[in-house]
C-alpha positions in Angstrom: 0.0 0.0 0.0 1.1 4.1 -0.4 2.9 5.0 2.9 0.1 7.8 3.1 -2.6 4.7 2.8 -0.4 2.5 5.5 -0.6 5.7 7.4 -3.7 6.2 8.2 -4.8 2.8 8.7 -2.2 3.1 11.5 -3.9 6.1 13.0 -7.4 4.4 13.1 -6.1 1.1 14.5 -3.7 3.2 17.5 -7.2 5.3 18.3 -9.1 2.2 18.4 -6.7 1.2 20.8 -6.3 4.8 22.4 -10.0 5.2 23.3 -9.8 1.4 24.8 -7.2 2.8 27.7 -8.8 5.9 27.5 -12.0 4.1 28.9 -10.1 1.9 31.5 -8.2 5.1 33.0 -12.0 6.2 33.4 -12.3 2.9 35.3 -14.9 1.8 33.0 -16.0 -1.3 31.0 -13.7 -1.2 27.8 -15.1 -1.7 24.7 -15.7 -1.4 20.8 -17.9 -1.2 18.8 -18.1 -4.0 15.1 -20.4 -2.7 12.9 -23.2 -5.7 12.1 -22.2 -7.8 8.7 -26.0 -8.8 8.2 -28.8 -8.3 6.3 -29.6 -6.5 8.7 -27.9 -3.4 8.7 -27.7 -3.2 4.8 -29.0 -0.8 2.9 -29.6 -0.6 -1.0 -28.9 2.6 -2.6 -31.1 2.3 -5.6 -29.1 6.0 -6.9 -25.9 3.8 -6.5 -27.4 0.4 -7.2 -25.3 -0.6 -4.7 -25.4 -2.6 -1.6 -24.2 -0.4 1.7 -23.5 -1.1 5.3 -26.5 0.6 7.7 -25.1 2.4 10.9 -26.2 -0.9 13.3 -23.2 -1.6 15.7 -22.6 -4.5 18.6 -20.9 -3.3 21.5 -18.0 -5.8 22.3 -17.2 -5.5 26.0 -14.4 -6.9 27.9 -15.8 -7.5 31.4 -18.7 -9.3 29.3 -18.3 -13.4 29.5 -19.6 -14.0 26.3 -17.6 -11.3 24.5 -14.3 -11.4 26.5 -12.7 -14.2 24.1 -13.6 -11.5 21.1 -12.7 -8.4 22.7 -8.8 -10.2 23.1 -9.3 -11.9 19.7 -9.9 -8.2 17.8 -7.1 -6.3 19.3 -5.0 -9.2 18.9 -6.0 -9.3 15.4 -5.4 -5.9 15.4 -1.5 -5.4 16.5 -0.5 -7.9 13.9 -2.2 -6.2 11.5 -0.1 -3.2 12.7 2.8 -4.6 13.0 3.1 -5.7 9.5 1.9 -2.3 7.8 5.0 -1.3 10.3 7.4 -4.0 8.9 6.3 -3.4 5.3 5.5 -6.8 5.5 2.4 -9.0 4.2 1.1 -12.2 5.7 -1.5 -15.0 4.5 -4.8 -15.0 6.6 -3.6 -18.8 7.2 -0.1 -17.3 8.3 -2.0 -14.7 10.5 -4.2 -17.4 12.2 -0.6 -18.8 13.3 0.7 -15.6 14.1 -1.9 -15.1 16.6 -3.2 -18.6 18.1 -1.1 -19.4 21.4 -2.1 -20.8 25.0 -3.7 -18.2 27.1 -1.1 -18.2 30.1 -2.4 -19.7 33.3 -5.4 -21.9 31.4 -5.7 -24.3 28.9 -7.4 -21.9 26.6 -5.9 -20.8 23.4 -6.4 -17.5 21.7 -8.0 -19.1 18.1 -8.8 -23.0 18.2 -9.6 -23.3 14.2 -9.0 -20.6 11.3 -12.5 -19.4 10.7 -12.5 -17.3 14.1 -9.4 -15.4 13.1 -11.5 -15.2 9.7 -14.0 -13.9 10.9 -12.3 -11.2 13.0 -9.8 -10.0 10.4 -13.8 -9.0 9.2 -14.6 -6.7 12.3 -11.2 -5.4 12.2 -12.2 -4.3 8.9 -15.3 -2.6 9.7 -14.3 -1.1 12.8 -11.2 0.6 11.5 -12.8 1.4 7.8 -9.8 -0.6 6.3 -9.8 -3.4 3.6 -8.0 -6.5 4.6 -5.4 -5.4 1.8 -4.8 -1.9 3.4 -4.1 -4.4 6.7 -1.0 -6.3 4.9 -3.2 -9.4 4.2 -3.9 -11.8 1.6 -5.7 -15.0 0.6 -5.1 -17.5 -1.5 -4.7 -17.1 -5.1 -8.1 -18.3 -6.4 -8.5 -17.2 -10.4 -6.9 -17.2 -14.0 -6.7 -14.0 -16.5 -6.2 -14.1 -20.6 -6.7 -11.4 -22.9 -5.8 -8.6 -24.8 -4.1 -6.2 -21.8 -0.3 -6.1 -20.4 -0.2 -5.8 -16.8 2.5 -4.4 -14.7 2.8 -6.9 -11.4 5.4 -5.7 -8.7 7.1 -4.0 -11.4 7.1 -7.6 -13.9 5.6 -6.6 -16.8 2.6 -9.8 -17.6 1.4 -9.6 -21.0 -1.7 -11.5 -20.9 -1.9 -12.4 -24.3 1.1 -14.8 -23.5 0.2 -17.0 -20.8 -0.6 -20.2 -22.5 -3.3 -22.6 -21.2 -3.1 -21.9 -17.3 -3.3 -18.0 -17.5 -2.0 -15.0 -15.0 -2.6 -16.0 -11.6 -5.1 -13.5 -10.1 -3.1 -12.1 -6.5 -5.8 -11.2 -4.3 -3.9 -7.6 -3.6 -4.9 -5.5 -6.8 -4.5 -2.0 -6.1 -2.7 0.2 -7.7 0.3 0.6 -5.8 0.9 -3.3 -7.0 -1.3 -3.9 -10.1 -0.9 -1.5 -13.2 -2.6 -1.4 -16.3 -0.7 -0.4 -19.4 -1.4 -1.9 -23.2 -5.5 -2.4 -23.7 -6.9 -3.5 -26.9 -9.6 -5.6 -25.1 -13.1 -4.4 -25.9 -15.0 -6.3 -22.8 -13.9 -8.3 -19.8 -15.7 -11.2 -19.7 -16.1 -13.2 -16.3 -16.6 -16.9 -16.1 -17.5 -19.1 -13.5 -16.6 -22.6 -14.5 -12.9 -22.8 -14.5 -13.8 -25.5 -17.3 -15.7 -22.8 -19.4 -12.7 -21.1 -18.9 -10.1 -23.9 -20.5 -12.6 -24.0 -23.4 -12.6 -21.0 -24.1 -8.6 -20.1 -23.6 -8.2 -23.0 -25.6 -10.0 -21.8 -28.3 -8.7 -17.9 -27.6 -12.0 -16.7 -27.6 -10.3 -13.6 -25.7 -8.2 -12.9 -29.5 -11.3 -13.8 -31.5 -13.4 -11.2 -29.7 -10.8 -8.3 -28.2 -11.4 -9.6 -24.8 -10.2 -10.0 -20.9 -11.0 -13.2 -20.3 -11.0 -14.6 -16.4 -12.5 -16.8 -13.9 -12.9 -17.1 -9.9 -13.5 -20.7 -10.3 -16.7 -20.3 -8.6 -17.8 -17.1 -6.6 -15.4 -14.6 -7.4 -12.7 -13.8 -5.1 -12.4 -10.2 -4.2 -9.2 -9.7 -6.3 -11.0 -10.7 -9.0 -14.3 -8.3 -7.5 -11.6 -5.4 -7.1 -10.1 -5.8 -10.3 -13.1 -6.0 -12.1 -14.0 -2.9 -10.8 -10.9 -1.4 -11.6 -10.8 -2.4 -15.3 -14.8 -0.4 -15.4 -13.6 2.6 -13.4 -10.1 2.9 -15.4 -10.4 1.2 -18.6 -13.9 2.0 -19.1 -14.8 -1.8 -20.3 -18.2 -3.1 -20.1 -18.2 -6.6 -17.4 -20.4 -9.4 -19.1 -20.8 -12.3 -16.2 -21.1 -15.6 -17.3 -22.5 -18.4 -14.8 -25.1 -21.4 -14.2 -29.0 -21.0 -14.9 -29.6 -21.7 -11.0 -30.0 -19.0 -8.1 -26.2 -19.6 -7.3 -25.3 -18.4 -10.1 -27.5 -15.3 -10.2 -26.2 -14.4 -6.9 -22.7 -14.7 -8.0 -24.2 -12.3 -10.5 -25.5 -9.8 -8.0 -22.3 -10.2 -5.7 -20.2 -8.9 -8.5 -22.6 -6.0 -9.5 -24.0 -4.6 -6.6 -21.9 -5.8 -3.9 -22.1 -8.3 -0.8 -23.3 -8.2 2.5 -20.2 -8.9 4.5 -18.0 -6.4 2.1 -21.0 -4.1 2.2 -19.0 -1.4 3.5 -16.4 -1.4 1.0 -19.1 -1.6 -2.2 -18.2 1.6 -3.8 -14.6 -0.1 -4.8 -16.0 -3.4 -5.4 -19.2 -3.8 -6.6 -19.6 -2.9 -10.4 -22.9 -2.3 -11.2 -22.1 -2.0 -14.7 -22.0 -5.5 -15.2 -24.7 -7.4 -17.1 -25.8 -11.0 -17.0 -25.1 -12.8 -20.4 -26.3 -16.2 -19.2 -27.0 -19.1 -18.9 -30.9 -18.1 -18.8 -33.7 -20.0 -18.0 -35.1 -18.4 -21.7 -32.3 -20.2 -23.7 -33.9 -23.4 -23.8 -36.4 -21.3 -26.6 -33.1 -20.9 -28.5 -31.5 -23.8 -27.9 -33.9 -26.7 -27.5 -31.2 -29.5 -27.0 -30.7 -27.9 -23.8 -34.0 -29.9 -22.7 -31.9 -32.8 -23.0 -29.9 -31.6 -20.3 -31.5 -30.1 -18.1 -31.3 -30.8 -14.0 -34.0 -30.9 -11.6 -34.5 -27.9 -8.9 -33.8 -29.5 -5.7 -35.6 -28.1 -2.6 -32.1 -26.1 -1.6 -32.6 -24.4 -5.0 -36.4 -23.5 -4.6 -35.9 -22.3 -1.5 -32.9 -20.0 -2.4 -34.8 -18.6 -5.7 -37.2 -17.6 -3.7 -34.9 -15.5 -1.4 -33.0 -13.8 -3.9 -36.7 -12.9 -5.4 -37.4 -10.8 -2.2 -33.9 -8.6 -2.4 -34.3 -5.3 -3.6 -31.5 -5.4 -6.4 -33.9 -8.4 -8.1 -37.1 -6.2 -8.1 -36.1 -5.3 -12.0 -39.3 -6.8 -13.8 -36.8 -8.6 -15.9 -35.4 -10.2 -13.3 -38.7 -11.1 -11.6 -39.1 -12.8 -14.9 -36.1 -14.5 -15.3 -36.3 -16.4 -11.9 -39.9 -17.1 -11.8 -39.5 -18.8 -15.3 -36.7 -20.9 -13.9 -39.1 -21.8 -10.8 -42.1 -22.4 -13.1 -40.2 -24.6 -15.7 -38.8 -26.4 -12.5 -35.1 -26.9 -13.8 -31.7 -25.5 -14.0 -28.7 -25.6 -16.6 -25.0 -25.5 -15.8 -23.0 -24.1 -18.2 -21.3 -27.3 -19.7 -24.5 -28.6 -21.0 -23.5 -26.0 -23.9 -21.2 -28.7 -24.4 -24.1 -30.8 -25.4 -24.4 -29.2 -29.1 -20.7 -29.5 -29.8 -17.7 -29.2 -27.8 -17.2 -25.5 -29.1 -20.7 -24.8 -29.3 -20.3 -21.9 -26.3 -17.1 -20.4 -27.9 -18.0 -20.5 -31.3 -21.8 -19.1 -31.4 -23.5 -19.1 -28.1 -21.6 -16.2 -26.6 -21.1 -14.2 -30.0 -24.5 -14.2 -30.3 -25.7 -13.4 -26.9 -23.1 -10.2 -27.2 -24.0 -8.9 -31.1 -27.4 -9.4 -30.2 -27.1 -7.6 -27.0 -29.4 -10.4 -25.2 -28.0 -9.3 -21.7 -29.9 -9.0 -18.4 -29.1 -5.9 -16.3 
């Protein structure tokens, strides 16, 4: 991150920790307060078409038995977090959750017993001190592939992605521009797949050349590398997103994640949601088009009913076309996953499917 970036996280995590003692010189209960990561306390900014965090807090006391164990867990969290943005160091969220789990002295309590707690506090660190996990010196797992026409500047290697044979340019998840730049741009879309197999096809039959495109997958829901970068390549490059995932309400919501945002990253939607992007399938109409895709077809399970039915109710589905969309999949009682395109012929997808879902401009918004 900039130094003046690094800076000012280190300001808001020190004032955190300032009005803590500040409280216990008081002789008081110490506490903080972790803005709620529920449905909850979102709000939907229909000017924005954007998800956004409400103002809904939880108090997090430490003379509280049900809260102590988190009220050590966040400021522990916390200093490490400061202390790399100190060292100029990053770490792994897995590294972290070994950087902070030890025995509690005195008991046979340890700080963190499985990663998903330090997970999920690296969360409310996030929230309570307005920082993204990046600004805090973290990272996750590299989780997606990138093709297309665009050269990329990585830590000062320059990646031409136009170059990187079958597996692609591994997708960091620590985009911003103090690490990732953008330089040569020909492509005319991004295009975002969900199936890493869709993806292979598609590489393998450069699609991306064929078309001017950027070309990438999460292999599944996106990543927020890939999230942030998307919304990068809209905000900088100015290149329409197309999303590409499986007729079921999974897919849609990995849809709606990418565009307007999710509810535990509410807070940071404005850099990475991209509500820009538009659905290009698979729909629960292209079975009108393509009738072999009858053939194929999967039964809704009770799971899938049951979640169409949510995502009916959210505000950023109210779009009569999207009303549509999902009540014809709930009506017709079935669901398609993308490699049933394969069905027609192997290159079916590559070859016409998409080509004609983006001259035609048959796109859901």
């Amino acid at each position: 991150m900039s130094s003046k970036t690094s800076k000012a996280v280190i300001q808001r995590l020190r004032g955190a920790a300032g009005e803590v003692v500040k409280t216990i010189q008081k002789g008081k209960n110490p506490s903080i307060g972790i803005p709620l990561r529920t449905l909850a306390n979102v709000k939907w900014n229909e000017k924005r078409f954007i998800i956004e965090m409400g103002n809904a807090k939880q108090e997090r006391f430490f003379f509280n038995v049900s809260m102590a164990k988190k009220f050590m867990q966040t400021f522990l969290v916390a200093s490490s977090c400061q202390d790399l943005i100190e060292s100029q160091k990053s770490a792994s969220i897995r590294e972290l959750f070994y950087m902070t789990k030890r025995s509690v002295a005195d008991t046979k309590e340890n700080t963190f017993e499985e990663q998903d707690e330090s997970d999920e506090i690296i969360e409310d660190v996030e929230v309570a001190v307005n920082a993204l996990r990046e600004e805090l010196n973290l990272k996750a797992a590299k989780k997606g592939s990138l093709v297309g026409d665009i050269t990329i500047v990585d830590k000062g290697d320059t990646i031409d992605a136009r170059r990187m044979g079958s597996g692609g340019w591994a997708i960091p998840s620590i985009v911003e521009p103090e690490i990732i730049q953008f330089r040569k741009c020909d492509a005319k879309f991004v295009l975002l797949v969900e199936k890493d197999a869709l993806w292979e096809r598609l590489n393998e039959d450069k699609f991306w050349q064929k078309h001017k495109c950027i070309l990438l997958t999460g292999n599944g829901q996106p990543p927020r590398g890939i999230r942030r970068l998307l919304n990068r390549f809209v905000t900088e490059l100015k290149l329409p997103v197309y999303v590409f995932v499986d007729n079921d309400p999974w897919g849609y919501y990995i849809y709606s994640v990418v565009k307007q945002g999710s509810i535990n990253l509410a807070y940071e939607s404005i850099r990475m949601a991209v509500p820009q992007a538009k659905f290009i399938g698979l729909s629960s109409y292209d079975r009108e088009s393509y009738p072999f895709l009858d053939e194929v077809d999967i039964k809704l399970e009770e799971q899938d009913i049951s979640r169409a039915k949510q995502i009916l109710e959210y505000p950023w589905f109210q779009k009569k076309e999207w009303q549509r969309e999902i009540r014809n999949m709930l009506k017709t009682g079935v669901k398609f996953e993308l490699e049933a395109l394969a069905k027609k012929r192997i290159s079916f997808v590559s070859e016409e499917y998409l080509p004609k879902k983006i001259k035609d401009k048959d796109f859901l918004d």
